[in-house]
N, C-alpha and C positions, 0 to 999 in steps of 0.2 A: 426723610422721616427721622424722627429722635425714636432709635428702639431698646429697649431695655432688655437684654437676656439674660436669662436666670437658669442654672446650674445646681444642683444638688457644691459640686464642688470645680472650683475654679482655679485652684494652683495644684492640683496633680491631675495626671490623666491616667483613670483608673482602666479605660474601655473605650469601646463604639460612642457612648453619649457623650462622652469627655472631645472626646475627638470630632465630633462629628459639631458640638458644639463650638469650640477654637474653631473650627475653618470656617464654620458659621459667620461667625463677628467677624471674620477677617474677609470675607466674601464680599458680606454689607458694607464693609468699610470703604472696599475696592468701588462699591457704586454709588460713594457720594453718602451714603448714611452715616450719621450719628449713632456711633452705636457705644452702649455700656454693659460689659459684663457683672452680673453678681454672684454671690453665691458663699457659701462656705468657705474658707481658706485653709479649714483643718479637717484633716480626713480622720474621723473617730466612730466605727459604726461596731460597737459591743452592744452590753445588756446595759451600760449605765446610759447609754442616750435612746433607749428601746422608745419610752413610755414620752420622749421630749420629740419622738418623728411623728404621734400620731396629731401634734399641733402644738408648734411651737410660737412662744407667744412673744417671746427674744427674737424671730426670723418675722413676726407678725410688724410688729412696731420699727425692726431695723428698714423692712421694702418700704413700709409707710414712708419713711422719712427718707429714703433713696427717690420715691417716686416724685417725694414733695420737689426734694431737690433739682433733679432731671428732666423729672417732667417728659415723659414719654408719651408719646400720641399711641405706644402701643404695648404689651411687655409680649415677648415669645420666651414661655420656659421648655424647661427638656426635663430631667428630672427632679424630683424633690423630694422622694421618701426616703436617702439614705440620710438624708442629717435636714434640711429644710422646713420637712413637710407640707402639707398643704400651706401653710400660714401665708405667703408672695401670692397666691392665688386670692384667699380672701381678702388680702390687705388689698390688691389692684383693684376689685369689683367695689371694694364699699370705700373707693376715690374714682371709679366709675373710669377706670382706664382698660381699653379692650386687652382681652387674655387670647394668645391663641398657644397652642401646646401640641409638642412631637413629642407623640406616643413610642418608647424606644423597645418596649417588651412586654409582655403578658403580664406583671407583675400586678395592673390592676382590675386582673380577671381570672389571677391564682394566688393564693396566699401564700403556694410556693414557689413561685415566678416561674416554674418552667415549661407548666402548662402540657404534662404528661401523666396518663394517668397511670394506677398499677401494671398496665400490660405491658407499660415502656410504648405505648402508643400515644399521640396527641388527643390531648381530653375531649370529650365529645358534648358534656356536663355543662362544662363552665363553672363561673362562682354561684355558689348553689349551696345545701346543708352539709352537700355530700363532702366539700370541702374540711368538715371537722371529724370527720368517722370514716373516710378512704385510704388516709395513709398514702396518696398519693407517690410516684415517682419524684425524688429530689435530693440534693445534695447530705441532708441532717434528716435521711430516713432510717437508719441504725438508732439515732441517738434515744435514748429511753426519755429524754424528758422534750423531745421534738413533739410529739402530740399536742403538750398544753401551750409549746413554742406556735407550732403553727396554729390552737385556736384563738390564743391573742392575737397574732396577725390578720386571723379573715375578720375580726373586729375592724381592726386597724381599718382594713384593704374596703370594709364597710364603709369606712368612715370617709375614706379617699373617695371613694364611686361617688357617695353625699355629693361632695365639695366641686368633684367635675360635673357632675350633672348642670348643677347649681351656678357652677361660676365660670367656667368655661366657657369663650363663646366662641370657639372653631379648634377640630382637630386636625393633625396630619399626622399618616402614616407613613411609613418607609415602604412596608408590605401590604401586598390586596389581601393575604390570609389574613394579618393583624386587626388591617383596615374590616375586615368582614365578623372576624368574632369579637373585636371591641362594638362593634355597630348594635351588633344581637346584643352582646352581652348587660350594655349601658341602655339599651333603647334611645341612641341619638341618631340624628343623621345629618350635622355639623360637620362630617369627618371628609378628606381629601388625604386620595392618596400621592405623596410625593415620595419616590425615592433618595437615595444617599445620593453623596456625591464624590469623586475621588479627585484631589487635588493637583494628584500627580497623572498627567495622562497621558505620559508618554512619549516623546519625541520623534520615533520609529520602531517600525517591528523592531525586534531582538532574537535571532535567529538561537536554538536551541544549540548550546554547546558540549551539555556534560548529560546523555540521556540516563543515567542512575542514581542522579543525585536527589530526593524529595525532601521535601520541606511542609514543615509544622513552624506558625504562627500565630501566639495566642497567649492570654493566659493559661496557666497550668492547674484547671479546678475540674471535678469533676463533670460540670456540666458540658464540658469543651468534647469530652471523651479520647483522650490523647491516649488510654490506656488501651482501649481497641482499638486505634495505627499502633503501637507498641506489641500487640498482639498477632496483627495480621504481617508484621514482617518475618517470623520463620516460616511461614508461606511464599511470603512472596521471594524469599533468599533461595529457593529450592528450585526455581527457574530461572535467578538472576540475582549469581550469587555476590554478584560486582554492588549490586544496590545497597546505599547508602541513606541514614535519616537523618538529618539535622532539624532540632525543636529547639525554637527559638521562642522564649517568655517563663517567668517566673509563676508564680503560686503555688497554695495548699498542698496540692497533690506531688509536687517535686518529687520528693522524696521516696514517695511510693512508684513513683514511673519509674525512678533512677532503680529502685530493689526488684521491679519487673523486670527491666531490662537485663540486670544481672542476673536472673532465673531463669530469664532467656537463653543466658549466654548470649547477648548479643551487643556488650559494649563496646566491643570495634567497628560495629556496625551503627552507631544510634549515638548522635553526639549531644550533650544537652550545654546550647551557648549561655541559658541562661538569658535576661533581659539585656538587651543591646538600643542605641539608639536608635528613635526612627532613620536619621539622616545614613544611618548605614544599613538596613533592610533593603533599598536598591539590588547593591551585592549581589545576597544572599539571593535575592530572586533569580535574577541575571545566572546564579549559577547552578542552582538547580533545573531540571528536568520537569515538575508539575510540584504544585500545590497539594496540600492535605487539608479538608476540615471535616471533623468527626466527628462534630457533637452533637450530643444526646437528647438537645434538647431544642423548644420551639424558637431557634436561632432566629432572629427577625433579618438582619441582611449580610451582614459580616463583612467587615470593608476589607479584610485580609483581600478577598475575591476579586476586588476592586484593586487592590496594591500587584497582585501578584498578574490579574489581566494585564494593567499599565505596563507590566514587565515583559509581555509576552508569554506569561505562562498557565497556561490552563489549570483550574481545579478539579479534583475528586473530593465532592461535597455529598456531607448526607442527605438523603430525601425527605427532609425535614424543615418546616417553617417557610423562610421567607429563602432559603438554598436555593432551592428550583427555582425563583423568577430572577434568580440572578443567573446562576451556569444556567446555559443552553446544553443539555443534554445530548450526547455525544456531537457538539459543534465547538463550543467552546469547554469542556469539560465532562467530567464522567458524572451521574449520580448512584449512591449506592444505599443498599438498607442501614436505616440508623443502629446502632449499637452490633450491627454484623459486621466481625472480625475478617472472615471467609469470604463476605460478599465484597469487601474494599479490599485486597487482593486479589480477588479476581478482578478489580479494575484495574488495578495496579500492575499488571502482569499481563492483561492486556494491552494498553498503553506501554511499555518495554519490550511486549513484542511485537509492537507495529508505529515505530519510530516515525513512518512517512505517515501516520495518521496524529502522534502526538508533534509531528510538525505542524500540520495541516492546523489542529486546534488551538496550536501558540499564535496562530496569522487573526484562528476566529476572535482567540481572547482580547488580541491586540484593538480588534476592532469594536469588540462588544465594550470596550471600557468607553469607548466616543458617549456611548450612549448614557451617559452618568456623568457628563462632563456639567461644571460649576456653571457654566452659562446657563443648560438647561434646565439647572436645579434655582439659581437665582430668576429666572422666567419663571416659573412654579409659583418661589415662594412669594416672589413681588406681589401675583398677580391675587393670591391672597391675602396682603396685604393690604391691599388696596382696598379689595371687596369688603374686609372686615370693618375698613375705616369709612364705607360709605352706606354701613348701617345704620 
């Protein structure tokens, strides 16, 4: 097949869809496809390209004329509302080449993408009026002119629902909770669920060497909540005072994790590496003791889980999103309440004082990652591929 993939952006990897996207094309290539990636080349998402995501008409005419070019029997995109927009989506239909699209987050069933509401609970609402007068849980919920920010975005996010409805003709999820309130929330039922898939999958167990070492993998924004694991370690130091954090990735919030920690007192204890390359994340696995993911918010599958399984190392993931259908609850990993400090030290401190059981779970993770292997995820998508081309 000649297939077209399409990216919000294509020379940086800002995240899970960047990433998820690369192995993608590199997958297909592996099985004989023709494959072209497009997208953006410049990463610019302020207020001056706000009003050019709700339809850009430079991204409208550039697909046109890639499509002419290439000539895809199909396009698969991932995202498009940080710099794209819809426009790759209407340019394919009205040249009448089939559209299929992985849904990577809530974003087009919250104006605040994170799909929580004021209780710090998962919304129950959906995209609705309540959207412009709730205030919802999110990142720019302080800001005083976040109001009129988010009721031009539930415009926008109007505008995007139109265009999928309309031009889309098959979905894929990563998660069945995604897959289940995209399904309500859009009225379609186009949608399949296929999981992520992790590249690296391992070689052999890796037997646990250093049991006090944790680790944080991620960006540094608030929605990750790196600031409650930064919280719950003068807890967990009170019964295991050898325990050690190392947070690996960059963003926003740096600076304020780095002044929590020092409030702590805890920068002998809490190392911040900063952004490292993938090809050295290995390592770090390999030397700590389990995984951390903390975040706040309707996390869809978080390939950390996926990198750090590969590794033999089990997670303690919040109970939130698409978390749980990845950790096996206490088999391959712990799960704990979202935004509680107290209740992820109490994983944490369980798992350091029962070493034969966080051994036992590095053997489950090791195993649980088979099940995400690129084979099974290219069976998935082929077979979608196919069905769509014999509409």
């Amino acid at each position: 097949m000649r297939i077209l993939v399409i990216n919000d952006f294509i020379q940086v990897n800002l995240g899970g869809s960047e990433t998820y996207t690369f192995n993608l094309v590199k997958l297909l290539k592996e099985h004989g496809h023709q494959v072209k990636l497009w997208g953006s080349t410049k990463h610019k998402e302020d207020f001056s390209t706000f009003f050019s995501r709700w339809f850009s008409g430079k991204y409208y005419f550039q697909t046109k004329k890639v499509i002419k070019s290439f000539k895809p029997d199909l396009i698969h995109i991932n995202t498009f509302s940080r710099a794209l927009s819809p426009a790759p989506i209407v340019a394919a239909k009205k040249l009448k080449v089939p559209v299929i699209m992985t849904v990577h987050d809530f974003r087009h069933l919250c104006p605040r993408t994170w799909f929580i509401y004021q209780d710090k609970k998962p919304c129950k609402y959906g995209f609705s009026t309540k959207c412009l007068y709730k205030h919802c849980y999110s990142a720019k919920r302080s800001k005083w002119w976040s109001s009129w920010y988010y009721n031009l975005k539930f415009l926008k996010t109007a505008g995007y629902r139109f265009c999928l409805r309309r031009y889309v003709d098959k979905f894929i999820c990563p998660a069945i909770v995604l897959k289940k309130e995209f399904a309500k929330s859009l009225g379609v039922n186009n949608i399949s669920y296929i999981p992520n898939f992790s590249v690296n999958q391992g070689k052999s167990h890796q037997p646990l060497s250093n049991f006090h070492h944790l680790l944080f993998v991620g960006r540094l924004s608030k929605d990750k909540g790196v600031d409650v694991l930064v919280k719950a370690m003068p807890l967990v130091l009170r019964q295991h005072p050898k325990a050690k954090l190392e947070i690996i990735g960059d963003g926003p919030e740096k600076d304020k994790l780095i002044a929590l920690t020092k409030k702590l007192d805890l920068t002998d204890k809490i190392s911040f590496r900063g952004k490292i390359d993938h090809s050295q994340l290995e390592a770090y696995y390999h030397e700590t003791a389990m995984t951390i993911l903390p975040s706040v918010y309707m996390e869809m599958f978080g390939l950390v889980i996926l990198e750090s399984f590969s590794s033999s190392r089990p997670v303690i993931g919040s109970n939130i999103g698409g978390i749980p259908e990845v950790i096996e609850d206490k088999k391959s990993g712990l799960l704990f309440a979202p935004n509680s400090h107290s209740d992820l030290a109490k994983k944490i401190t369980y798992l350091l004082d029962n070493p034969e059981i966080l051994e036992e779970m590095s053997k489950n993770a090791f195993q649980r990652c088979r099940d995400f292997s690129p084979a099974a995820h290219y069976k998935m998508i082929e077979r979608e591929y196919v069905s769509l081309l014999k509409k």
